[in-house]
C-alpha positions as CSV (number, residue, x, y, z in Angstrom):
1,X,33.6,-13.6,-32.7
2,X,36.3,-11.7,-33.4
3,X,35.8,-11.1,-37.4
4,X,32.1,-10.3,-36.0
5,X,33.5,-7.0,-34.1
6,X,35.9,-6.1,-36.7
7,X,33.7,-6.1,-39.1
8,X,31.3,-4.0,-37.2
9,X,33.8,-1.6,-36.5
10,X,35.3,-1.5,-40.2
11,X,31.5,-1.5,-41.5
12,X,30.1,1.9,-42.8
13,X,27.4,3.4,-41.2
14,X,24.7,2.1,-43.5
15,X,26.3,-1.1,-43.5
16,X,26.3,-2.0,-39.6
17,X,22.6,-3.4,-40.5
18,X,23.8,-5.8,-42.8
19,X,26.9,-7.0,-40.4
20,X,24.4,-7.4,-37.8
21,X,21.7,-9.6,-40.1
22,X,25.2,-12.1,-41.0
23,X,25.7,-12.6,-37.5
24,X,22.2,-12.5,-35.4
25,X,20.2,-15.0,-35.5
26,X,16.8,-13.7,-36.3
27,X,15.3,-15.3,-33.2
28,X,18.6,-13.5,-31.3
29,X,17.8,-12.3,-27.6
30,X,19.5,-9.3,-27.1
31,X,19.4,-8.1,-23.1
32,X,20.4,-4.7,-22.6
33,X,21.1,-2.1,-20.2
34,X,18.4,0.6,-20.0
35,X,17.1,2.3,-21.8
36,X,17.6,-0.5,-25.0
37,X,16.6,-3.3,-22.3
38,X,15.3,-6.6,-24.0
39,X,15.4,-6.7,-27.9
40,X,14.7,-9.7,-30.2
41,X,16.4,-9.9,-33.7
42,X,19.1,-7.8,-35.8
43,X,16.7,-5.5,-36.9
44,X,15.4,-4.4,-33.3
45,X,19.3,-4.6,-32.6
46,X,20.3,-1.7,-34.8
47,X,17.0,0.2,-34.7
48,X,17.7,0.4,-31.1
49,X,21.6,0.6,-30.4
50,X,23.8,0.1,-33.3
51,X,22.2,2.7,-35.7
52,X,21.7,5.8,-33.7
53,X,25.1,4.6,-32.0
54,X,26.8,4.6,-35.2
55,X,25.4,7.6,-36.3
56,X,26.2,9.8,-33.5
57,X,30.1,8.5,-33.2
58,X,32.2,9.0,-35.9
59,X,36.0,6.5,-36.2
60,X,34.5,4.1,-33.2
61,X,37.2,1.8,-32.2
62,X,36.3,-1.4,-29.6
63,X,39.5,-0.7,-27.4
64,X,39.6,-4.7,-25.9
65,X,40.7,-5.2,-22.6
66,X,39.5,-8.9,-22.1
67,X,38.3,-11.7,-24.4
68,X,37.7,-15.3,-23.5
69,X,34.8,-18.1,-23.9
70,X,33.8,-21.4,-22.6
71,X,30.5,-23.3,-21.1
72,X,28.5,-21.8,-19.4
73,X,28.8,-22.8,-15.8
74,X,25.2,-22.2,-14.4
75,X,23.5,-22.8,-17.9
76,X,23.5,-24.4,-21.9
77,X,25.9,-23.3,-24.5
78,X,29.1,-21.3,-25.4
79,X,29.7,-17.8,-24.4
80,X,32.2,-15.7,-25.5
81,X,32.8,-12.6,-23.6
82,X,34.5,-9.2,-24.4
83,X,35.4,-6.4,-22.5
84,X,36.9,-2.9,-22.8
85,X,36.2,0.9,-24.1
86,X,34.3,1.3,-27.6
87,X,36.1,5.0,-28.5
88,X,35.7,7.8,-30.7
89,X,34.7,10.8,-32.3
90,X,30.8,12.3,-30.0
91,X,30.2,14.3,-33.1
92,X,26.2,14.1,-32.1
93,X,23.7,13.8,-29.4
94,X,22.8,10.3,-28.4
95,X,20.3,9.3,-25.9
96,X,19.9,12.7,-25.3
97,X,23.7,13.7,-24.1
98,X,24.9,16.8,-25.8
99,X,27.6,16.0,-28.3
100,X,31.1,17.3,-27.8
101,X,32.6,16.9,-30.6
102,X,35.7,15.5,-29.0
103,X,37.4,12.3,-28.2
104,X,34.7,10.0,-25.6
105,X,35.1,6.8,-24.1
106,X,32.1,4.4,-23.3
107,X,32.9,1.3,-21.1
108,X,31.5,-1.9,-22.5
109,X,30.9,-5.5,-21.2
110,X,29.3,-7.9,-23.6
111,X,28.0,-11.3,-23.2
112,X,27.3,-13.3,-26.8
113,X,26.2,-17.1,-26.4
114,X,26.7,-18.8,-30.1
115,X,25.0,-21.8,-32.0
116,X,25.1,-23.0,-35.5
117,X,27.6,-20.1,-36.1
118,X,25.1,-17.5,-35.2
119,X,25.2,-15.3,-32.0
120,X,21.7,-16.5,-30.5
121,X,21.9,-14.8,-27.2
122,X,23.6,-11.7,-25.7
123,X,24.1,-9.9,-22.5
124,X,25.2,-5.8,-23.3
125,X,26.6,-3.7,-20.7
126,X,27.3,-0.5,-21.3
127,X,28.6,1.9,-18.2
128,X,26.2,5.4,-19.4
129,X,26.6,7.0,-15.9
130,X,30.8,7.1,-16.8
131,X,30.0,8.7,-20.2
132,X,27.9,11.3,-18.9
133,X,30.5,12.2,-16.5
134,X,33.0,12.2,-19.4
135,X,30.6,14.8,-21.6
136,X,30.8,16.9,-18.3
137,X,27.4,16.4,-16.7
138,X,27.2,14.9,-13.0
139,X,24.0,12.9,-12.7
140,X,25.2,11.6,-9.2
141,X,26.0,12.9,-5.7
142,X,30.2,12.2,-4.9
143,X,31.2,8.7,-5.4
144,X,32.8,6.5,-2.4
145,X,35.1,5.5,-4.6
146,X,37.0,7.0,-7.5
147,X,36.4,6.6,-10.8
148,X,38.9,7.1,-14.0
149,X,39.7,5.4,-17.6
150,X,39.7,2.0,-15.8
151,X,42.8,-0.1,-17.1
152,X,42.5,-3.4,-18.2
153,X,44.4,-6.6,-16.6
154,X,47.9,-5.9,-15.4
155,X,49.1,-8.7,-16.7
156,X,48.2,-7.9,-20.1
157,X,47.1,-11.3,-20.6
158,X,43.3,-10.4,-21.1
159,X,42.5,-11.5,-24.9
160,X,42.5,-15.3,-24.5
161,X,43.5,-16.7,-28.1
162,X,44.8,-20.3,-27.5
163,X,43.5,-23.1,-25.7
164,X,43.9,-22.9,-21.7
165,X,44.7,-25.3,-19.5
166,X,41.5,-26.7,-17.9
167,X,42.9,-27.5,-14.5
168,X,43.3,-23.4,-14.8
169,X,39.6,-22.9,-15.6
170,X,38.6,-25.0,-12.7
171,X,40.6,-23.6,-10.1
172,X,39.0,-20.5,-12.0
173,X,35.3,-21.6,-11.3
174,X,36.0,-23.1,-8.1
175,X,37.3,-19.5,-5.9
176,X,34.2,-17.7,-8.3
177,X,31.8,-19.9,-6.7
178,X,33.0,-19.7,-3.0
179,X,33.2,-16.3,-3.3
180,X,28.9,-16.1,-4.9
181,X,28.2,-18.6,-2.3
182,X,29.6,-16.7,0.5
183,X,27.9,-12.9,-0.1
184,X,24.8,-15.0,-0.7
185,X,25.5,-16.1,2.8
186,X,25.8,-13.1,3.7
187,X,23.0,-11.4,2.5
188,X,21.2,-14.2,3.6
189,X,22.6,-13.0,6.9
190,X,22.0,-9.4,7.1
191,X,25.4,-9.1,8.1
192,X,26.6,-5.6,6.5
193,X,30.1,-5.2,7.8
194,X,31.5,-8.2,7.4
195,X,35.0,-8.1,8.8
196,X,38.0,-8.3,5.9
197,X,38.6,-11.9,7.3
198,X,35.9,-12.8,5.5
199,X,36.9,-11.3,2.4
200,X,40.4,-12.5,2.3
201,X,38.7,-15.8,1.9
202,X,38.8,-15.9,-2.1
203,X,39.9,-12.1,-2.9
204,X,44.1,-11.1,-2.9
205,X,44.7,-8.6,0.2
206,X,45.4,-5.9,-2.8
207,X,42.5,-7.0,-4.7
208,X,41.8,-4.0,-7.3
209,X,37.6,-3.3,-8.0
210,X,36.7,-1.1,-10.8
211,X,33.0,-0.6,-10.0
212,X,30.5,1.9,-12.2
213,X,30.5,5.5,-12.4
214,X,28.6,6.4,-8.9
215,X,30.2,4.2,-7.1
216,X,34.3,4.4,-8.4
217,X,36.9,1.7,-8.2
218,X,38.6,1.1,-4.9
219,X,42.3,-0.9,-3.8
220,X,43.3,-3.2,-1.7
221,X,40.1,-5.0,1.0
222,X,40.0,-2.3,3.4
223,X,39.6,-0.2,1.3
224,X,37.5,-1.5,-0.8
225,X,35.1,-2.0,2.0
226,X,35.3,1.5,2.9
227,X,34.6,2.9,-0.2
228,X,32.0,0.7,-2.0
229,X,31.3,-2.9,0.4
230,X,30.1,-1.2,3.5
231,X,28.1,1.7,1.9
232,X,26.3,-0.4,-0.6
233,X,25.2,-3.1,2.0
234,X,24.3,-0.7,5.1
235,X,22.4,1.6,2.2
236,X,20.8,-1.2,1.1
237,X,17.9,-4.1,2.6
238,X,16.0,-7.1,2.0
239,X,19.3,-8.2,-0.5
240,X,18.9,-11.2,-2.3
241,X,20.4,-13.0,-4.8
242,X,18.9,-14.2,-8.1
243,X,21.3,-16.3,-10.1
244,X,22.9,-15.8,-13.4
245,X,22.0,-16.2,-17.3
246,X,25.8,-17.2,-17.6
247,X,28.6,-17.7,-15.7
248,X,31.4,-18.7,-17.2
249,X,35.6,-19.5,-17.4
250,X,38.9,-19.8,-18.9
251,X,42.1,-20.1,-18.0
252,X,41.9,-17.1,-15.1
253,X,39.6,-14.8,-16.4
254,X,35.8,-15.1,-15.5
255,X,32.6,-13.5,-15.4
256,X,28.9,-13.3,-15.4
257,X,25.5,-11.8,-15.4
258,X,22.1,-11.9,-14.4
259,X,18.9,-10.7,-15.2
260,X,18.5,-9.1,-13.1
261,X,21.6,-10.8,-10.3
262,X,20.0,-9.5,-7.2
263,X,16.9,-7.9,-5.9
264,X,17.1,-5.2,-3.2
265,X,15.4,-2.3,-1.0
266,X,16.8,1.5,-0.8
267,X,17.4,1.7,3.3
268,X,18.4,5.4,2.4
269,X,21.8,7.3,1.5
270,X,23.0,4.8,-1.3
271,X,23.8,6.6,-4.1
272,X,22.6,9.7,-2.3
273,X,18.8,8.7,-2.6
274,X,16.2,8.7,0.4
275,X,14.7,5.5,1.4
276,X,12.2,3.7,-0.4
277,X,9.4,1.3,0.4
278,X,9.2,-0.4,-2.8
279,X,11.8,-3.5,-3.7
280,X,14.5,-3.0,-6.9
281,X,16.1,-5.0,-9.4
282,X,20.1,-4.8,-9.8
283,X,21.0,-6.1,-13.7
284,X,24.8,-6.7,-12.9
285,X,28.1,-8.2,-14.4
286,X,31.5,-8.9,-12.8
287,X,34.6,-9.5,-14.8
288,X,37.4,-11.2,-13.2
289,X,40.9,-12.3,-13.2
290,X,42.3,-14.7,-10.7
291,X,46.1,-14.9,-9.3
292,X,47.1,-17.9,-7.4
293,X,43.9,-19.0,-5.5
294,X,42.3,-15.5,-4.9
295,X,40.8,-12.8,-7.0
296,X,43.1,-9.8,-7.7
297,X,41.1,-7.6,-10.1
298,X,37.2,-7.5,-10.4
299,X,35.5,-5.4,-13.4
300,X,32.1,-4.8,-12.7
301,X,29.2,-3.2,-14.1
302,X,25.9,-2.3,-12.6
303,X,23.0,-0.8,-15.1
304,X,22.5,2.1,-12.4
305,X,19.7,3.7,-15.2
306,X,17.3,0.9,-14.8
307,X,17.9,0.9,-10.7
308,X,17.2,4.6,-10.4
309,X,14.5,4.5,-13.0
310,X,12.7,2.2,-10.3
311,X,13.6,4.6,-7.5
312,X,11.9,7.8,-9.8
313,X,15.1,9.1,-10.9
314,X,15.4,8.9,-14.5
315,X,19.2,10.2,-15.1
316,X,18.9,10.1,-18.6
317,X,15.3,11.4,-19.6
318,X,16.0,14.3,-17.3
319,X,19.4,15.3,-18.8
320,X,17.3,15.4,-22.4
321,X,17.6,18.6,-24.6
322,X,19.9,20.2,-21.8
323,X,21.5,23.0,-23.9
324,X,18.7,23.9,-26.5
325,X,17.0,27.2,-26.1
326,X,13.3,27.3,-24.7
């Protein structure tokens, strides 16, 4: 998986199509954040993403916080998964977004599941709400939290090259599930401020959670309920939790997504929106690294386009052609 990215970041621009046919299966489900959504094949692949994306930054670099793989825990096959910044050159508009000409950094999670030497399946998470905030726009009311150039794991132990120990990976799995089973529990509940007891159950008292642009990262469990736990459960109803595509460990690093993971109601004042009658679907990941038996840092992306394209906000169509003369 690894020769796969370099060679898509070493690849000239006419020559990402030809990476992407080596590596794709044909047959390849590609799932998306909006607006690229659910693509099948290379072709769709690069007519969708990689081409205009390629085109429109210039001396892209995949800046790799995290790397790791193993079976997936809720589902067939081997995933790999890869996390970090793709960075470079905004030398021209893409999906709309003025270009700056400067320096940009664009927040990345990706899922790929292989067979047969072939990526077959992929899950591609890309945080568009942080890069319009880094081009200078502000599609969003003040975030709870605060967000920055998240970091990657303070251990520095992120890319996972050699073979873990699987007792590791277990205990790995083992506080991941607890901790899905008990906010399903919870929403099951409709419990929205849980006390930080309940928390403290799998996650570290100074537990770190680098959430989307929106919503911002927040330290420590108060905190963190504060900022982001509280105000996207009270601003939220009818929660519930759909599963995952994959979940999967190794060593202490983790994650997953779901398509979409949970389906909820806007109660009003999430995000800054008014209520709304209608029910929405949340596509979500959540990268994690575990210390001792609890969870000390939590990457997380949510595709906030697609959930505000169900509420009638459409951050990205309305931010089109902002700059151009009538």
């Amino acid at each position: 998986m690894q020769r796969y990215f370099d060679r898509l970041e070493t690849a000239s621009e006419s020559g990402v199509a030809e990476v992407l046919a080596l590596n794709l299966s044909p047959s390849a489900s590609w799932k998306a954040v909006h607006p690229f959504n659910e693509l099948t094949g290379p072709k769709q692949v690069h007519e969708s993403f990689w081409g205009p994306f390629r085109a429109a930054w210039r001396s892209v670099q995949r800046r790799q916080d995290v790397l790791f793989a193993g079976e997936n825990h809720v589902g067939n096959g081997v995933w790999v998964v890869s996390m970090g910044h793709f960075m470079g050159l905004f030398d021209r508009p893409w999906l709309g977004l003025p270009a700056t000409g400067r320096m940009a950094m664009l927040r990345y999670a990706e899922f790929n599941r292989v067979a047969n030497r072939q990526i077959v399946e992929s899950g591609f998470f890309l945080d568009l709400v942080g890069l319009m905030e880094w081009v200078g726009l502000r599609p969003l009311p003040q975030a709870t939290g605060q967000h920055f150039a998240y970091p990657g794991p303070r251990t520095h132990d992120g890319i996972v090259r050699i073979d873990q120990d699987p007792e590791e990976t277990r205990r790995t799995h083992e506080v991941l599930d607890r901790t899905i089973d008990d906010l399903d529990a919870l929403n099951r509940s409709g419990e929205d401020r849980c006390p930080p007891e309940f928390l403290a159950r799998c996650w570290h008292e100074d537990m770190i959670w680098y959430g989307p642009a929106g919503i911002g990262a927040s330290m420590t469990i108060p905190r963190y309920q504060q900022q982001h736990q509280y105000p996207f459960r009270e601003g939220l109803q009818d929660k519930r939790f759909n599963g995952h595509v994959c979940r999967v460990a190794e060593g202490r690093y983790a994650g997953f997504f779901g398509w979409p993971n949970l389906t909820n109601r806007a109660a009003g004042g999430f995000l800054g929106l008014p209520a709304s009658d209608g029910p929405a679907s949340m596509r979500v990941v959540d990268i994690y690294r575990r210390e001792g038996d609890k969870l000390m840092e939590n990457w997380v992306f949510i595709d906030l386009p697609h959930w505000l394209k169900q509420q009638g906000v459409d951050v990205l169509g309305r931010t089109a052609g902002l700059g151009r003369a009538p």
